[in-house]
C-alpha positions, 0 to 999 in steps of 0.5 A: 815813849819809845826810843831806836836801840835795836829796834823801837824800844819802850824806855823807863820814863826817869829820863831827862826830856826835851822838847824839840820845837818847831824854831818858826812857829813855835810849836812843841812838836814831840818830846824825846826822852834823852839817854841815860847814863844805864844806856850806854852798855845796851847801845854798845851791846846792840852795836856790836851784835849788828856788826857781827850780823851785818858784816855777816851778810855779802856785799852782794846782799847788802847792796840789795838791801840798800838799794830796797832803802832808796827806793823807800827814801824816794817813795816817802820823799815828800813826808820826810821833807816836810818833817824836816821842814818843820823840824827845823825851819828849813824852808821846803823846796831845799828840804825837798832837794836834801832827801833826793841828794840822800837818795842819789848818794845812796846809790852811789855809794853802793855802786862805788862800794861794788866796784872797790877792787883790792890789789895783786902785790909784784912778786918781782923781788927776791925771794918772793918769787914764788908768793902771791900777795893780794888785798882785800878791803873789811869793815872797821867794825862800830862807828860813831857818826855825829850828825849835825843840825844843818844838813841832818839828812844829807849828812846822815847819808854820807856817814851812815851809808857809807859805813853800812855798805862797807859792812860797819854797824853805826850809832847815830848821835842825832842832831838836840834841835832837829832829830825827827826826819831821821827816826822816819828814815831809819824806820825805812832802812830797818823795813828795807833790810838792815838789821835793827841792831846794826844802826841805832840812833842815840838822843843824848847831851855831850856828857854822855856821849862822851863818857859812854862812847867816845872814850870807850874801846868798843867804837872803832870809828868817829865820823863827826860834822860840827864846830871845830871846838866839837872837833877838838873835844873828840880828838882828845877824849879819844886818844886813848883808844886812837880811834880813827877819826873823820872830822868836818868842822868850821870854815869861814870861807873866803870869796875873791871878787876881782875887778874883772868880775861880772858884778850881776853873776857875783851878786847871785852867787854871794846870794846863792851861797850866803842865804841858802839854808839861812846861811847855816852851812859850813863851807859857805862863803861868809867873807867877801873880798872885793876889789877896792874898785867895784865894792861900792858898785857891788854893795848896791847891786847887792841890795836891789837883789836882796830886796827881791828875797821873800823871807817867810814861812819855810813850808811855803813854796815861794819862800826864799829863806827861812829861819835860824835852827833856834832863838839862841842861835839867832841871838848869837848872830845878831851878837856878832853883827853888833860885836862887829859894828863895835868894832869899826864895821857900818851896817847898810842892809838888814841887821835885825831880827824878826818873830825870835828866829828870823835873821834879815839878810845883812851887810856890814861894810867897812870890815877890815882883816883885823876885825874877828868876822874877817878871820876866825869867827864863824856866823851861821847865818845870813850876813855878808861882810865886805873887805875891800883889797888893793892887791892880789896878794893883800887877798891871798893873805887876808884869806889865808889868816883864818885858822880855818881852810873848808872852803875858797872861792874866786871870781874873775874872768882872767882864768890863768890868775885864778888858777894861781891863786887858787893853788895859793889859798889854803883850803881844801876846795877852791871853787873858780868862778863861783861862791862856796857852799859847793859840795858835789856827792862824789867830790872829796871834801873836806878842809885844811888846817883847823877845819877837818881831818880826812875826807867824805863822799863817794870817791873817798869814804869807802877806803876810810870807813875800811881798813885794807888786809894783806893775804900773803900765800907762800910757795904757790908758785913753783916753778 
């Protein structure tokens, strides 16, 4: 068994195994050895030797180099989409369009990443009239990046690139369910250039990334995609250190459906946005408020639609929606369909599963906001509750109740309205006319409240993943 710390290594066989399954079918498709507890000096070891060379290299050189990296990315496209296919049920055609946005996002970050300018300080005040101030732009040093199961490839980019390109070396804990892709892609950066030691991948439990990494004063950096309790846990055991923190946690996104809406085009966004990735993505609309006066018209509407979704095999290319990353994880959402249907709600479409991870698409009726689904509990899977409203700002408040704030979404055809309730919703991205689950490369996403803090993407994650130095030169000018 070989495992990726500076470079593919040969590792002593007394370590706890897992096995990564195939959630669909199944099968056992490999079996990881996890760190151990006498691991954790080799990976900070090897981290801060890949950030002492790769800082070393310009910007210039390392721009290359990742540019090498996407056309490598491009050129094994359809091997990684469908190692993720299998890894974790994804169905083909999104993992497909996952490994191209890493290689779009690959790009951009490098030609963002060339085009950061420092600044030239005003020497307009006295006494510094004769001083030249400017700023430069430098790497953090060793950053944590936690990847999550849903997006593994996607979301690997957007930390991993990012903090490579500014200069940083990165330790990559993978995602427990769904590792693989990302030992083929980071085959590929090693092979495009980087320096081994200057990513290494870790296959661990929380224990001991929080012992061996987390608390220790050798990582610069956290950058984490998970649940909002995950969220918590680091910003505690990192204190000591004040590390810097990037954390992009749980929503429970609402979408507003006024009267006004058109009925066809809102059935196809809540389709869009809720079954995609079988629902398992954090700023996906998961509430729906709709207007008391058209609910029962959209219910309908909704139904004939979801008739129409095929659910089956992920590598087939017909498919329209696959299955849960595990049994235990589609077990917990149908425990939140019935835990909700305790508490008042009906369920008029779905509400079962199938072959241990295949979660039918659901809608409950009848939701009020004083049900957990209409406020705090996030279901990462496919179900669709309704909350009916009066009132514009009955909506605002039911949306606004969650702890969470990732994502809002409006539709209505009375843009002035939207635009003000928007400004209402507390969120980090409001989409108008539209469901959550939009995400744009270079868009600065992230949440309110207890759904994150700072920001990813392209416009954005270079000044985090740095930290800005003054130079100060005295007495430059004399006249």
């Amino acid at each position: 068994m070989k495992i990726f710390i500076n470079g593919f290594q040969e590792i002593q066989n007394n370590r706890p195994v897992k096995k990564i399954i195939n959630p669909a079918n199944g099968e056992v498709l490999a079996e990881l050895y996890q760190a151990g507890a006498d691991d954790g000096e080799q990976i900070l070891a090897a981290a801060e030797e890949g950030y002492r060379r790769w800082s070393g290299f310009s910007m210039l050189e390392r721009a290359e180099i990742l540019e090498k990296y996407a056309q490598l990315l491009a050129d094994n496209k359809e091997e990684i989409a469908q190692t993720e296919c299998r890894d974790m049920g994804k169905i083909i055609r999104e993992c497909r369009g996952e490994v191209e946005t890493a290689i779009a996002l690959t790009k951009g970050y490098v030609e963002k990443a060339k085009h950061l300018y420092g600044h030239v300080i005003s020497q307009n005040q006295k006494g510094l009239e004769h001083d030249l101030i400017f700023t430069r732009r430098e790497p953090l040093g060793v950053i944590l990046c936690i990847v999550p199961f849903n997006y593994p490839v996607e979301l690997f980019t957007h930390k991993v690139i990012a903090a490579l390109i500014m200069g940083n070396s990165v330790i990559v804990k993978l995602p427990s369910q769904n590792p693989m892709p990302l030992f083929r892609i980071t085959e590929l950066m090693v092979e495009a250039g980087v320096p081994a030691s200057a990513v290494s991948l870790v296959f661990a439990d929380r224990e001991f990334v929080r012992d061996n990494l987390i608390k220790s004063s050798r990582i610069q950096a956290i950058s984490l995609t998970g649940s909002t309790q995950a969220g918590i846990d680091i910003f505690e055991n990192s204190s000591e250190t004040l590390h810097r923190l990037f954390l992009e946690l749980g929503g429970n996104d609402p979408l507003i459906i006024f009267e006004d809406a058109d009925l066809d085009y809102a059935v196809e966004e809540i389709v869009n946005s809720r079954l995609s990735n079988t629902g398992q993505i954090c700023c996906a609309s998961k509430r729906f408020l709709v207007h008391e006066s058209i609910a029962d018209d959209l219910v309908e509407r909704l139904k004939v639609r979801l008739d129409k979704v095929k659910m089956g095999n992920p590598k087939e290319e017909d498919t329209e929606i696959g299955c849960i990353i595990s049994e235990k994880a589609a077990s917990a959402v149908m425990e939140q369909i019935q835990k909700t249907i305790g508490q008042g709600a009906e369920c008029v479409y779905g509400g079962s599963v199938c072959d241990r991870t295949f979660v039918h698409p659901t809608i409950l009726v009848h939701v009020t906001r004083e049900m957990d689904i209409a406020s705090d509990m996030e279901v990462f899977g496919p179900v669709i509750p309704i909350i009916t409203f009066k009132e514009e700002e009955e909506a605002i408040e039911i949306a606004n109740q969650s702890i969470y704030g990732l994502e809002a979404s409006i539709i209505t055809k009375d843009l002035p309205k939207a635009l003000k309730v928007a400004e209402l919703l507390q969120a980090g991205t409001v989409v108008v006319n539209g469901a959550g689950s939009y995400r744009h490369m270079d868009m600065p996403f992230g949440g309110y409240k207890m759904s994150g803090l700072g920001r990813e993407g392209i416009s954005t994650a270079l000044e985090e993943f740095s930290q800005e130095k003054s130079y100060v030169i005295k007495k430059i000018f004399n006249r």
